[in-house]
C-alpha positions in Angstrom: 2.1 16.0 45.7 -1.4 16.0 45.4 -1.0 17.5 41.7 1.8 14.6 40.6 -0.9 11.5 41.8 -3.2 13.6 39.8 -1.6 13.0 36.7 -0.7 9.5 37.2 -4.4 8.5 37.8 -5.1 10.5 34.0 -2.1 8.6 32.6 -3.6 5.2 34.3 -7.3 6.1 33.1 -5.5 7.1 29.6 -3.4 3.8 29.1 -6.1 1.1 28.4 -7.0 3.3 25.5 -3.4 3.4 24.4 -3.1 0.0 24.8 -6.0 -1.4 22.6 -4.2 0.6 20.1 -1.2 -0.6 19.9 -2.3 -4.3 21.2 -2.5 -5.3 17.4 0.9 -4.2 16.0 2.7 -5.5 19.2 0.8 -8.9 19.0 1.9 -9.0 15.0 5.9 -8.1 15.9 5.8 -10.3 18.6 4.4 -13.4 16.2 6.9 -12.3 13.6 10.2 -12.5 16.0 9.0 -15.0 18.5 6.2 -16.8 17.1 4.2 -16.2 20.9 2.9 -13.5 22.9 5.2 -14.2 26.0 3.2 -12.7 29.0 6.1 -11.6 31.2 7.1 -10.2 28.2 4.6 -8.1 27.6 3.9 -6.7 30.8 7.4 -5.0 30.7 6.3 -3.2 27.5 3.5 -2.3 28.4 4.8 -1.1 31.8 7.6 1.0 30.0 4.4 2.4 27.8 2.7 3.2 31.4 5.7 5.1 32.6 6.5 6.7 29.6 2.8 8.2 29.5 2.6 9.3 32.8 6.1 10.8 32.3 4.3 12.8 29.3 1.9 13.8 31.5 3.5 14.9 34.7 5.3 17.6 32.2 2.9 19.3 30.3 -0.2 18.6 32.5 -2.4 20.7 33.6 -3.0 22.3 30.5 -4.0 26.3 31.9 -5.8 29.0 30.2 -4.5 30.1 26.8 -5.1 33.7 27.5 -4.0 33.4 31.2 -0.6 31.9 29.7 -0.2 35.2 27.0 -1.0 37.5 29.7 2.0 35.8 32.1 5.1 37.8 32.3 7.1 35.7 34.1 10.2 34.5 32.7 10.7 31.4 30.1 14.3 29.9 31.0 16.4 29.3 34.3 19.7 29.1 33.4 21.2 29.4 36.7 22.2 25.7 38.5 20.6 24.9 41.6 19.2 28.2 41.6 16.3 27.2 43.5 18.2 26.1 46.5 20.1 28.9 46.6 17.1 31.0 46.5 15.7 29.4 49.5 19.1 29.2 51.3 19.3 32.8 50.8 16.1 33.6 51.9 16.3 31.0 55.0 20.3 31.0 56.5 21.2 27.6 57.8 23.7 26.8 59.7 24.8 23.2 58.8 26.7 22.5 62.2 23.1 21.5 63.5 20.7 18.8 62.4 17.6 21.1 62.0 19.6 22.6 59.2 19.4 19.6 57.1 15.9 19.1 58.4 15.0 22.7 57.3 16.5 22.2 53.5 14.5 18.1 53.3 11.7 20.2 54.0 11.8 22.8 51.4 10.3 22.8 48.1 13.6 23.0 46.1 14.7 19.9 47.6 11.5 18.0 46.9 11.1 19.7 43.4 14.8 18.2 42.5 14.1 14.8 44.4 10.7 14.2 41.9 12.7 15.1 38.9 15.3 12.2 39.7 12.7 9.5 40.9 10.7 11.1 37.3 13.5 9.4 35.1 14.9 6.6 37.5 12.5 4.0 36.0 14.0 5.0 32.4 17.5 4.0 33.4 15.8 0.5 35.0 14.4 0.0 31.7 17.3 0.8 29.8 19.6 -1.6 31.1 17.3 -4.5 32.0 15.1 -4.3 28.7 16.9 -3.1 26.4 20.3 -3.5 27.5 21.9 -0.2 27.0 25.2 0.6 28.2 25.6 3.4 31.5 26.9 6.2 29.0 24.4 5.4 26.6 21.5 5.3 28.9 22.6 8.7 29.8 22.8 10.0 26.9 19.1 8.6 26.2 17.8 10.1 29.7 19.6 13.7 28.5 18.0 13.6 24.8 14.6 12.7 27.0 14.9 15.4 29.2 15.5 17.8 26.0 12.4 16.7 24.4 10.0 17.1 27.7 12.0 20.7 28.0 11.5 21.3 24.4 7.8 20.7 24.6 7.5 23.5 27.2 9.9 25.8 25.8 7.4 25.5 22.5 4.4 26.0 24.8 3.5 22.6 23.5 4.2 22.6 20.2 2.6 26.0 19.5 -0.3 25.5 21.0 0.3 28.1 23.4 1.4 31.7 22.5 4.3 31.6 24.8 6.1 28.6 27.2 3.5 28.1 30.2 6.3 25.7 32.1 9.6 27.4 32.8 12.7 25.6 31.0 15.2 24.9 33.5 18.2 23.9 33.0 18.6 22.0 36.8 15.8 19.5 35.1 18.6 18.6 32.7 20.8 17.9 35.7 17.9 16.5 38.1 16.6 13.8 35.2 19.8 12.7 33.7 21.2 11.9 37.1 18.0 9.8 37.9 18.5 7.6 34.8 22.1 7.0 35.6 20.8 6.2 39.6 18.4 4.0 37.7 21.0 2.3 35.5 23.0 1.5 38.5 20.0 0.1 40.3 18.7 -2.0 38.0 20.6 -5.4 39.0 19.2 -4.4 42.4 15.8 -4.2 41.7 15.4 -6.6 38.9 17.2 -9.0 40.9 13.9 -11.8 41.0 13.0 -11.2 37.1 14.6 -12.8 34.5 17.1 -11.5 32.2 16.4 -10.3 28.8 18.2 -13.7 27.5 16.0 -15.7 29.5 12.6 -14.0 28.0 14.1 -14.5 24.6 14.6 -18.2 25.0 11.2 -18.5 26.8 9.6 -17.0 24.2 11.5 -19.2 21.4 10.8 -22.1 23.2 6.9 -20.7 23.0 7.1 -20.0 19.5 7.7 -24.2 19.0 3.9 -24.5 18.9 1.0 -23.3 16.6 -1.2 -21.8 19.2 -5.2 -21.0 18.2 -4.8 -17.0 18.0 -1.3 -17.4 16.1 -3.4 -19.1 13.2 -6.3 -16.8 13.3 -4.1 -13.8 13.0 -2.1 -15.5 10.0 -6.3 -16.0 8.5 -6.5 -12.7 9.7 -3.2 -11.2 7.7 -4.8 -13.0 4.0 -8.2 -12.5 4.0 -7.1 -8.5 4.3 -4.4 -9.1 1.3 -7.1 -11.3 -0.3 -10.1 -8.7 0.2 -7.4 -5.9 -1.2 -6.8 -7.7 -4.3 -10.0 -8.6 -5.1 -11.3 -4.8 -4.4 -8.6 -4.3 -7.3 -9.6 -7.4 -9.5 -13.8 -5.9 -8.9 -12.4 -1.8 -9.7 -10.6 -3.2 -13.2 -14.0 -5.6 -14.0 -16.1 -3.4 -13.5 -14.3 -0.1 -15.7 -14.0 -2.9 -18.4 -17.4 -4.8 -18.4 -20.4 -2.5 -16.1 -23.1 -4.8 -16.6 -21.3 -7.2 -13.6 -22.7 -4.3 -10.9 -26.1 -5.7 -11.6 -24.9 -9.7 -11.9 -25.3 -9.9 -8.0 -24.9 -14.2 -8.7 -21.2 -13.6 -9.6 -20.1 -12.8 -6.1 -20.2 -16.5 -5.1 -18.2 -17.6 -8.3 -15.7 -15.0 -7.4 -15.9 -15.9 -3.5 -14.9 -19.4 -5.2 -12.3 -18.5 -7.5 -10.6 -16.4 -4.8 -10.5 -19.3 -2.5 -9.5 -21.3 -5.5 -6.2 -19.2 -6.4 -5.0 -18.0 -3.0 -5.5 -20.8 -0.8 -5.1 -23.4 -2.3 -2.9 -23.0 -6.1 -0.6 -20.2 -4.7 -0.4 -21.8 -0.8 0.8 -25.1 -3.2 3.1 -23.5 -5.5 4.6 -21.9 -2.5 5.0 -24.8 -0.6 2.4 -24.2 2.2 3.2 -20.9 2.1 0.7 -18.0 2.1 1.9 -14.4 2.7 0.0 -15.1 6.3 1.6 -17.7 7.3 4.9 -16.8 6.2 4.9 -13.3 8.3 4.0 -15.5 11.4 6.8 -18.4 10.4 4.2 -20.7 9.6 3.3 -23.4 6.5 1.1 -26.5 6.0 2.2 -29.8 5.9 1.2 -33.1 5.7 1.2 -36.2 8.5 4.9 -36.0 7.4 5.6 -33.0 7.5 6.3 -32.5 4.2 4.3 -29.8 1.9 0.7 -31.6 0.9 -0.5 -32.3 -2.3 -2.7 -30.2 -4.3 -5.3 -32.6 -4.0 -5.2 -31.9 0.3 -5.0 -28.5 -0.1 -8.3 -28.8 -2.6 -9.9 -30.4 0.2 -9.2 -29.0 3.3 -9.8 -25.6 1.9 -13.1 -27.2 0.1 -14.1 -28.5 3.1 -13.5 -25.2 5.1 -14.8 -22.4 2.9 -17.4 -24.6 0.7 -19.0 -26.7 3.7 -17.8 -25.6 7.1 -17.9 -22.0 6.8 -21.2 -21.5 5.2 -23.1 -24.2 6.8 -25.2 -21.8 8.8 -26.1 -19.9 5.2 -27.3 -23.3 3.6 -29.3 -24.3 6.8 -31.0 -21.2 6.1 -31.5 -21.3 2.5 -32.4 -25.1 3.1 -35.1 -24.1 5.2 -36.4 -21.5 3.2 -36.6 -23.4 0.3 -38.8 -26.6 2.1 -41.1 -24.2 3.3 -42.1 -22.3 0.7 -42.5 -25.8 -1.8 -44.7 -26.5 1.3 -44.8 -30.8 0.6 -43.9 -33.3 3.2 -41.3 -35.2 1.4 -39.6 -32.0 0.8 -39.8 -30.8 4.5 -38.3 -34.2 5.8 -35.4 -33.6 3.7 -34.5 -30.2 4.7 -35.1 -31.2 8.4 -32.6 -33.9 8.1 -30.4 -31.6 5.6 -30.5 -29.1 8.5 -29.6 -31.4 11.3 -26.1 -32.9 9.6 -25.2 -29.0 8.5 -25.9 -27.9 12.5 -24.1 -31.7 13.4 -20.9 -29.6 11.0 -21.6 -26.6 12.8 -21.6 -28.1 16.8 -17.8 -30.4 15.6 -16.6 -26.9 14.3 -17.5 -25.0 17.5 -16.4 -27.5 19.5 -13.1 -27.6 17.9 -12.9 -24.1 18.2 -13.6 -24.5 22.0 -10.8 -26.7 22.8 -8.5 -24.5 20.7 -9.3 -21.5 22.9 -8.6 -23.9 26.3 -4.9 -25.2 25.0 -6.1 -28.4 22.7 -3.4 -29.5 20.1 -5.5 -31.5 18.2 -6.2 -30.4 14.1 -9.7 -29.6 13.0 -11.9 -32.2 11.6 -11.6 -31.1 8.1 -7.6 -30.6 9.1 -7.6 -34.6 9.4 -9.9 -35.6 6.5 -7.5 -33.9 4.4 -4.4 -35.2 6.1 -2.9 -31.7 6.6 -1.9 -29.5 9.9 0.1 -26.2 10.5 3.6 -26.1 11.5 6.0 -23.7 12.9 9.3 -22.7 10.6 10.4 -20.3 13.2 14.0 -20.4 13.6 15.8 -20.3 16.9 18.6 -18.9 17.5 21.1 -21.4 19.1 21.8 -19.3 22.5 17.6 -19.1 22.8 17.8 -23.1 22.2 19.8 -23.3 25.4 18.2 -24.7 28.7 17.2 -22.4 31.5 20.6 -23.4 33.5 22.7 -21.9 30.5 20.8 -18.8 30.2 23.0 -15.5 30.1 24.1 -13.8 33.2 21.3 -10.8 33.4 22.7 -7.3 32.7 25.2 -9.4 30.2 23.3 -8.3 27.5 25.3 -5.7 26.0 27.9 -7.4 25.1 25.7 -9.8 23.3 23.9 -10.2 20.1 20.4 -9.2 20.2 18.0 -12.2 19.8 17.4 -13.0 16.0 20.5 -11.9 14.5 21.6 -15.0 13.7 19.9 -18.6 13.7 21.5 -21.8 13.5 18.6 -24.4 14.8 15.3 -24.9 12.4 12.5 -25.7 14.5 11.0 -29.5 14.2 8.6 -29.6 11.4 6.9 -32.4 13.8 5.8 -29.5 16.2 2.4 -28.9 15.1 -1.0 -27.1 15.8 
C-alpha cells in the first residue's frame, strides 16, 4: 500500500508541471469551441489528466536497476487466470463452510493485488461515460486497449529501455482492469449524481462564450503579433538577401514597426471585415457602436491611438526626458515636464483600464471609444446549448446525442460586446 501512495504523491508533485504545459493549447481549444474557459469544465480535464498520470505511474514505477533487471530470471508472462489465487489457495486450504475462510482469502495478497487493479481503471469508465459519453461496450473496449498499452510498456521493459520486462505481463490485469472500467461505467450515474451533465457544461460554457472577456482578447493579440512577428522575420530574411546595407539602417525598424501595424491591423482587419486571423480563431471581430464593421478611418485611429500613443508612451516619456536634459534650458525642461505628465496621465487611464478588465469591467478602452469601435463575439451556439438550464439534457443521455458544435443554428448578438 505504502508503495501505490508512493506513486500517487510523484504523479501529484509531477502534474503542475504537466499542466503549465498543456494550460496554453487547452485554453486556445477551449476559446476556439466555446469562446470561455469554463472552470468546472476544466477541473474534469485536468482531473482525468491527474488520473491518467498517476495510472502511468503506478505501472511502470519504481524504475529498478538496469543490471539487476538483466540479471533477473524470473519469468516475463502469466498466462494462467487467477493464477495467483490459486496459488495461495493451494498453498493455504480453506474450507468455505466457515467465515474465517473468506476472512483468510480478503486478507491475502492475490485478493488485494486483483481488488487495486479494478479500483486502478474504475475512474476510466466514470470518465468515459460522464465526460465523454461513451457507450458500456465501447468504454470497455477503451479500458481493454488501456490495459494492453500499460501491459505493453512492461512487456517492452519500457520501450527498450530495459534489456528484458522488469514487470511481469499478466494476463489476470487484462481481466482485473477491464472489469473496473465496466464497474466504473455502471457507477457513473451514481457518483456523478450532484455534477452536471456533459449538456449542461456545453450550454454553460456557450452561454460564457456570449461575452468578450479581458484574457480572450489578449490571447487573440497574443495569436497576431506571433503571425505578424513570423511574417515580418520573412519580409527582414528577403530585405536583407536583396538590399544588406538595411542591417546597419537601425532607424528603419520604427518605419517597419509602423508599416506592420499599418497593413495588418488596420488594411487587412478592414478588408476582412474586422477580422484578423486572431480574432477569427477565437470567434471574434470589431465593430462599431452598431455593430456593424467600422470604417477604415476607426480602425486608423484606434490602432493609431494604441500602437502610436498608448503603447509607447513610456518610450517617449523617456526620450522626452532625455532630450530636455541634455539641451539643459528652462523653457525646454518645462516642456518635457509637462510633455511627461499627460504621456504618464495616458499611461495611469491605460492601466487603469487594464485593472478593471482583470476584475470583470465591460467597459471599452479609452482609445476603444474615441474611435467608436469595440470587440464582439461571432461565436455561434448551437440551438440545444441555447436552451435554458430547465431544458438541459438528461445526464448520461449523451450518447445518443450530437456532440456540441456539430451543427449551429443561433448567431450570437453582435450587441454582446467586450
Amino acid at each position: 500500500m505504502e508503495s501505490y501512495l508512493q506513486v500517487i504523491g510523484i504523479a501529484v508533485m509531477t502534474f503542475p508541471i504537466l499542466a503549465a504545459v498543456i494550460t496554453l493549447p487547452y485554453m486556445l481549444f477551449q476559446y476556439k469551441k466555446f469562446g470561455s474557459i469554463p472552470l468546472l469544465r476544466t477541473a474534469v480535464v485536468y482531473s482525468f489528466v491527474l488520473y491518467c498520470l498517476t495510472a502511468y505511474f503506478l505501472a511502470i514505477l519504481p524504475l529498478p536497476d538496469p543490471e539487476a533487471v538483466a540479471a533477473s530470471t524470473g519469468p516475463a508472462m502469466n498466462l494462467v487466470p487467477g493464477a495467483s489465487l490459486l496459488e495461495f489457495l493451494a498453498e493455504n486450504p480453506q474450507d468455505f463452510t466457515t467465515l474465517n475462510a473468506y476472512i483468510a482469502v480478503l486478507k491475502s495478497r492475490a485478493f488485494w493485488e486483483m481488488f487495486f487493479n479494478v479500483c486502478m481503471f474504475f475512474p476510466l469508465g466514470v470518465y468515459l461515460r460522464y465526460y465523454f459519453r461513451r457507450r458500456f461496450w465501447q468504454a470497455v473496449l477503451i479500458g481493454f486497449a488501456c490495459c494492453a498499452f500499460l501491459e505493453l510498456t512492461q512487456l517492452t521493459g519500457l520501450y527498450g529501455l530495459y534489456p528484458r520486462p522488469y514487470r511481469l505481463f499478466d494476463i489476470n490485469d487484462f481481466i482485473n482492469n477491464t472489469l473496473g472500467t465496466a464497474l466504473g461505467w455502471l457507477a457513473a450515474p451514481v457518483i456523478c449524481f450532484f455534477l452536471p451533465s456533459r449538456e449542461e457544461l456545453d450550454r454553460r460554457a456557450y452561454q460564457k462564450g456570449k461575452r468578450v472577456p479581458f484574457l480572450r482578447r489578449v490571447l487573440a493579440l497574443g495569436l497576431d503579433w506571433v503571425f505578424l512577428y513570423l511574417l515580418y522575420l520573412a519580409a527582414e530574411a528577403a530585405a536583407v538577401r536583396l538590399w544588406p546595407a538595411l542591417r546597419q539602417m537601425q532607424w528603419a525598424k520604427g518605419l517597419v514597426y509602423a508599416a506592420g501595424v499599418l497593413l495588418y491591423f488596420v488594411l487587412l482587419q478592414w478588408l476582412c471585415r474586422g477580422r484578423t486571423p486572431g480574432k477569427a480563431f477565437l470567434h471574434l471581430r470589431l465593430a462599431d457602436r452598431r455593430g456593424r464593421p467600422p470604417r477604415l478611418w476607426q480602425y486608423l485611429l484606434r490602432y493609431g491611438l494604441l500602437y502610436g500613443l498608448v503603447l509607447p508612451a513610456p518610450w517617449y516619456a523617456f526620450w522626452l526626458m532625455d532630450v530636455c536634459l541634455q539641451a539643459g534650458q528652462p523653457l525646454l525642461l518645462g516642456l518635457g515636464a509637462a510633455g511627461c505628465a499627460m504621456l504618464a496621465v495616458v499611461i495611469c487611464l491605460f492601466c487603469a483600464g487594464t485593472l478593471s478588465k482583470l476584475l470583470g469591467s465591460e467597459h471599452e478602452y479609452l482609445y476603444g471609444r474615441i474611435s467608436g469601435t469595440r470587440n464582439v463575439s461571432t461565436l455561434q451556439v448551437p440551438g440545444q446549448a441555447a436552451q435554458g438550464p430547465g431544458d438541459a439534457s438528461e445526464p448520461f443521455a449523451g450518447a445518443n446525442v450530437q456532440g456540441a458544435g456539430e451543427t449551429a443554428d443561433e448567431t450570437v448578438d453582435n450587441s454582446l460586446t467586450m
